[in-house]
C-alpha positions in Angstrom: -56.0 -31.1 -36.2 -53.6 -28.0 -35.5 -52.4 -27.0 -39.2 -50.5 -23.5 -40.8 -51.6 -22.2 -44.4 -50.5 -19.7 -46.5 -53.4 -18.1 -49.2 -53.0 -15.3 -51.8 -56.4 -13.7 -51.7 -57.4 -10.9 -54.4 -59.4 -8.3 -52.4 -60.6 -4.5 -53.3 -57.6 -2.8 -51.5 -55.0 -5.9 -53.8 -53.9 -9.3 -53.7 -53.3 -9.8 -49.7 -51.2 -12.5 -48.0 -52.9 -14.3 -45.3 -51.8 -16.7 -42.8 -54.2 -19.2 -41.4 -53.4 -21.2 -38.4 -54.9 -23.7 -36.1 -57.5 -25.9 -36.1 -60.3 -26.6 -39.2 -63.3 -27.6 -38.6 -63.9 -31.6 -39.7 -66.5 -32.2 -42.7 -68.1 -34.9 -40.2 -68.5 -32.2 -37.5 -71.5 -29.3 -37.2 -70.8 -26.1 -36.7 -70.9 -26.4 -32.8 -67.1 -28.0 -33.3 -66.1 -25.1 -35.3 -63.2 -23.2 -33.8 -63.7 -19.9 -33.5 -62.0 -17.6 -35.4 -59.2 -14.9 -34.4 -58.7 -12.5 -37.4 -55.5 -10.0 -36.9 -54.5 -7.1 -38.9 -51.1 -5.3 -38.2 -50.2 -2.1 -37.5 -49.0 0.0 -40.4 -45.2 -0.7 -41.1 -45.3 -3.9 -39.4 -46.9 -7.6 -40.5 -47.6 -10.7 -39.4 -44.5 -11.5 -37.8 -45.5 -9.1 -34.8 -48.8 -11.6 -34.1 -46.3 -14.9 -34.4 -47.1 -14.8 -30.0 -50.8 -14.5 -30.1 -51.0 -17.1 -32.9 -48.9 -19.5 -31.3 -51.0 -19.0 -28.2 -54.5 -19.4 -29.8 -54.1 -21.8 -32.6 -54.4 -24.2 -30.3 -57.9 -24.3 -29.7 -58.8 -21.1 -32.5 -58.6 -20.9 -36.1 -56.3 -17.7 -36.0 -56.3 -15.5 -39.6 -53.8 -12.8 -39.8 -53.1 -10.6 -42.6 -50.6 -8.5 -43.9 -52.0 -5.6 -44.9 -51.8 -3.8 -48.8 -47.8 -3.0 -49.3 -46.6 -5.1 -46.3 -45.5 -8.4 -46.0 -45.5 -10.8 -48.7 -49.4 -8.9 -50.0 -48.9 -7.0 -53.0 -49.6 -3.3 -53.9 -52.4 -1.7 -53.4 -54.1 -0.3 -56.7 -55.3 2.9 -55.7 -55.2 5.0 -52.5 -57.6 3.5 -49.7 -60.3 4.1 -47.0 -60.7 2.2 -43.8 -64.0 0.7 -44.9 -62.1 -0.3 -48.2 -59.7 -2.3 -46.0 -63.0 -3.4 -43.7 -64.3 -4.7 -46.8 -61.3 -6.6 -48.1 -61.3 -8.2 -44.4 -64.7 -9.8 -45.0 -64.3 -10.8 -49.1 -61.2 -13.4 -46.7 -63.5 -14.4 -44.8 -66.1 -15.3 -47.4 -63.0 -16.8 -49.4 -62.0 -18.7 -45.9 -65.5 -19.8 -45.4 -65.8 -17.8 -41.6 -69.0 -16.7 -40.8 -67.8 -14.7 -38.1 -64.9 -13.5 -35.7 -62.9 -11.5 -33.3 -61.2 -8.9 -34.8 -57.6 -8.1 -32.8 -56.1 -4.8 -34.8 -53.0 -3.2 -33.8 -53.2 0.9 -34.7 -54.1 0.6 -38.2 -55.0 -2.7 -37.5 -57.1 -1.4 -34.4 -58.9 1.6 -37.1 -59.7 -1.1 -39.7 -60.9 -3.3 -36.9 -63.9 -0.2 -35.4 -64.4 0.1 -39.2 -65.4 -3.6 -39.9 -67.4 -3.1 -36.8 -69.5 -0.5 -37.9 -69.8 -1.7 -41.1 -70.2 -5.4 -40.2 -70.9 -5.7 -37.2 -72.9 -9.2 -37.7 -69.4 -10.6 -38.9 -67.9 -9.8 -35.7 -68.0 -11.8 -31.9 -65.5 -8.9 -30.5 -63.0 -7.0 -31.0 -59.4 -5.9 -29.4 -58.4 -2.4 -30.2 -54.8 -2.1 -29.4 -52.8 1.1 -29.5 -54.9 3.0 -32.1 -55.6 6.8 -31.4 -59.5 7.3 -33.2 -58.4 10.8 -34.3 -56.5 11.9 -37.0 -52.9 13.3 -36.8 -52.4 16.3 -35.7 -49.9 18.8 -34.1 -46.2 17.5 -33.5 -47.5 13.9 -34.0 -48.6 15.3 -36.9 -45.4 16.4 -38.0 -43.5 13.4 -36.6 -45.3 11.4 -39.0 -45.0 13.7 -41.8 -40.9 13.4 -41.2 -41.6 9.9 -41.3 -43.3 9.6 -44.7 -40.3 12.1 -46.5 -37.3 9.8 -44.7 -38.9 7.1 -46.2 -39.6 8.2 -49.5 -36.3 9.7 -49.7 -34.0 6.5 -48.4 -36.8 4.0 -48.5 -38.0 1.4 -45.8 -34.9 -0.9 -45.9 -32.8 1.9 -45.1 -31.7 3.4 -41.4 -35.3 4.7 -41.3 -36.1 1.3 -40.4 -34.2 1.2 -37.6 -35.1 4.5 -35.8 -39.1 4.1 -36.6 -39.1 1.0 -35.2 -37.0 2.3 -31.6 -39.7 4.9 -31.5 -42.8 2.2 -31.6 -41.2 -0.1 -28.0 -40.8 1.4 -24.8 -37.7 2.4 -23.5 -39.1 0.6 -20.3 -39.9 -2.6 -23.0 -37.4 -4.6 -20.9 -34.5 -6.9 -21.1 -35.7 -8.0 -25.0 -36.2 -4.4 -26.2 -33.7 -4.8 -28.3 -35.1 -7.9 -30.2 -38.6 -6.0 -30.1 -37.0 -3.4 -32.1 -35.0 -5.4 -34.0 -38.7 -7.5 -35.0 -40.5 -4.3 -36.1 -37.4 -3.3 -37.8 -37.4 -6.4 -39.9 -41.4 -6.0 -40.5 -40.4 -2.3 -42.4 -37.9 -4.0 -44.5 -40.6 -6.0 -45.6 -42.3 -3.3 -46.6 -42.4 -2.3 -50.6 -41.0 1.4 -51.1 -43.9 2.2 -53.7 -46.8 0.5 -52.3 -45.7 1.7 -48.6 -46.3 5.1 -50.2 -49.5 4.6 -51.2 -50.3 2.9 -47.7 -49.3 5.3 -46.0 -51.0 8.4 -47.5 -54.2 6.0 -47.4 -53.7 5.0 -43.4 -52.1 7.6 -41.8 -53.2 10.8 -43.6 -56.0 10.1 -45.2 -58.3 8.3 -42.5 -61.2 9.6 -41.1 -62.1 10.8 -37.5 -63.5 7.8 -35.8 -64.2 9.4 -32.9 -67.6 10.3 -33.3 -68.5 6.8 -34.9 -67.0 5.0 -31.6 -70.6 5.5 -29.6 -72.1 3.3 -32.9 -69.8 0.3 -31.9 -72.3 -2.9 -31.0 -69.7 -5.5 -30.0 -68.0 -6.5 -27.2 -64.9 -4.4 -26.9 -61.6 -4.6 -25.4 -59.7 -1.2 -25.6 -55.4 -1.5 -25.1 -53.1 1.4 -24.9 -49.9 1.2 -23.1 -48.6 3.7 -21.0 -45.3 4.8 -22.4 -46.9 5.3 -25.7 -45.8 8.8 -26.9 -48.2 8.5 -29.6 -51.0 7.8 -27.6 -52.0 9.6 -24.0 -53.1 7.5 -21.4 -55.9 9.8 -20.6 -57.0 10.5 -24.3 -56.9 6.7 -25.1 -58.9 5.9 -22.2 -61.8 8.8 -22.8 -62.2 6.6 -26.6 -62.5 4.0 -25.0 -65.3 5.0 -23.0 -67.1 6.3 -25.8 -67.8 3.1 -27.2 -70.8 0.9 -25.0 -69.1 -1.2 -22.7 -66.1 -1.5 -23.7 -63.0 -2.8 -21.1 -59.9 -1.0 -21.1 -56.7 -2.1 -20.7 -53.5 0.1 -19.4 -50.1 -2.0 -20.3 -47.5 -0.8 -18.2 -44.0 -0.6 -19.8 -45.3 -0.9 -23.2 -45.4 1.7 -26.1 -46.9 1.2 -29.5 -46.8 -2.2 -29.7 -48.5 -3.5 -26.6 -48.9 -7.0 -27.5 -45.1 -7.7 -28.6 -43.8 -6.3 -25.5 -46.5 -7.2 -22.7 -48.2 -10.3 -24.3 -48.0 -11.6 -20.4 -51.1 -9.0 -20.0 -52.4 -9.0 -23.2 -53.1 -12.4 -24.6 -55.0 -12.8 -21.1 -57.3 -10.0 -21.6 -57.8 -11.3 -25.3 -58.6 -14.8 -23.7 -60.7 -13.3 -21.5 -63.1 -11.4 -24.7 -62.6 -14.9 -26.4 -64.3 -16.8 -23.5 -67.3 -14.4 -23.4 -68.1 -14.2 -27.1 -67.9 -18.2 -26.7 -70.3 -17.9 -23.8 -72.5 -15.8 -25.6 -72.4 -18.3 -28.9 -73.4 -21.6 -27.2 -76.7 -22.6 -27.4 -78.9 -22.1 -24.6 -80.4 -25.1 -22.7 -83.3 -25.4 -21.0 -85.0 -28.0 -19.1 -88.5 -28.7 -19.8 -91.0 -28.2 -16.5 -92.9 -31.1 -15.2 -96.3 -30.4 -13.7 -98.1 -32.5 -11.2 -100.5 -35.0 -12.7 
């Protein structure tokens, strides 16, 4: 049966908000009737909203989990400043509260540096994971100082201000499409969301004080599948897709017309290239048959 829930769930990084969809697996069933779980984490400034496509696609035959991240969404503050593998490690106490053994990780930037976090740290948790739009290196340079303008705006006129409005025009491609303007008005809505406090502490913790994953990417054992679109000012084309080859076999996707939110404005390419991971990690689950040999008497 195909259900939606709603858990509070204490964690090391605060009390998150999660929403579980699709379907449970029945008491009278073994694991082999288990859905296989989805678990998405935003990108920073935007929340759960932004997956409503991809768990309206998948919950029909996958449990999908998606959380709002500490100071966004309905999850509360976080009580001190954070590390990736802090956040990596709140992702797994939900899924030990959730009873999932395992699952595919689908991140979106922050989302996307938690994600190679929990993958290196638990990588026997994890079937796969989708990367989407999430530069492994730190700030630096005029993106650097883009998002430095971005945390004084918002700390002087907070997140339910006009900052709203022109950080979340930035994020979608001018080339987006007919809808751009609902794209932006969806991310916009996302930042209002946001808490003006615990947004501070979030983002000093995500976007300053992360570490340099791009010398952990080659330590990445799971199946990978790499996004970036190609209007992303944040995010080369050419430097996305050098990451991505760093880490062992991993496919990369280029989403044409899309900027930092790849799967709100091209879910036409990527929920199919999510699909695809998801039918290989559920290849690679089921049990192997073989057929006994008969020799002649």
């Amino acid at each position: 049966m195909t259900t939606s829930r709603t858990h509070r769930i204490a964690t090391k990084v605060g009390t998150l908000h999660v929403e579980d969809r699709g379907p449970l697996p029945s008491a009278s069933h073994g694991d082999q009737h288990r859905a296989a779980t989805v678990l998405c984490w935003p990108s920073l400034f935007a929340d759960a909203r932004t997956f409503d496509d991809l768990a309206q696609e998948l919950g029909v035959d996958h449990r999908v989990v998606v959380v709002d991240g500490p100071g966004h969404g309905e999850s509360g503050a976080p009580p001190a400043p954070f590390s990736l593998a802090d956040c990596a490690d709140a992702a797994m106490e939900i899924c030990d509260h959730l009873a999932i053994d395992r699952a595919t990780w689908v991140g979106t930037a922050w989302g996307g540096h938690v994600g190679v976090a929990a993958a290196l740290r638990h990588a026997e948790r994890l079937d796969g994971l989708v990367v989407m739009n999430a530069p492994m290196a730190p700030w630096r340079g005029g993106d650097l100082a883009l998002m430095r303008l971005s945390q004084v705006t918002l700390a002087v006129f907070g997140p339910r201000s006009f900052v709203a409005r022109m950080i979340a025009d930035k994020s979608i491609a001018a080339t987006a499409g007919p809808d751009r303007a609902a794209l932006v008005a969806l991310v916009e809505a996302a930042l209002r969301r946001c808490d003006r406090r615990a947004l501070r502490v979030s983002m000093a913790s995500a976007m300053f004080g992360r570490e340099d994953l791009r010398p952990r990417l080659g330590d990445v054992r799971v199946p990978t599948v790499f996004v970036a679109g190609t209007d992303d000012a944040l995010f080369p084309l050419d430097e996305a897709r050098a990451q991505a080859s760093d880490i062992p076999g991993c496919r990369f996707v280029a989403v044409e017309r899309s900027g930092h939110h790849s799967l709100l404005e091209r879910p036409d390419v990527v929920l199919p290239a999510v699909r695809m991971l998801l039918s290989g990690t559920a290849a690679a689950r089921a049990p192997q048959v073989t057929s006994a040999s008969s020799t002649p008497a």
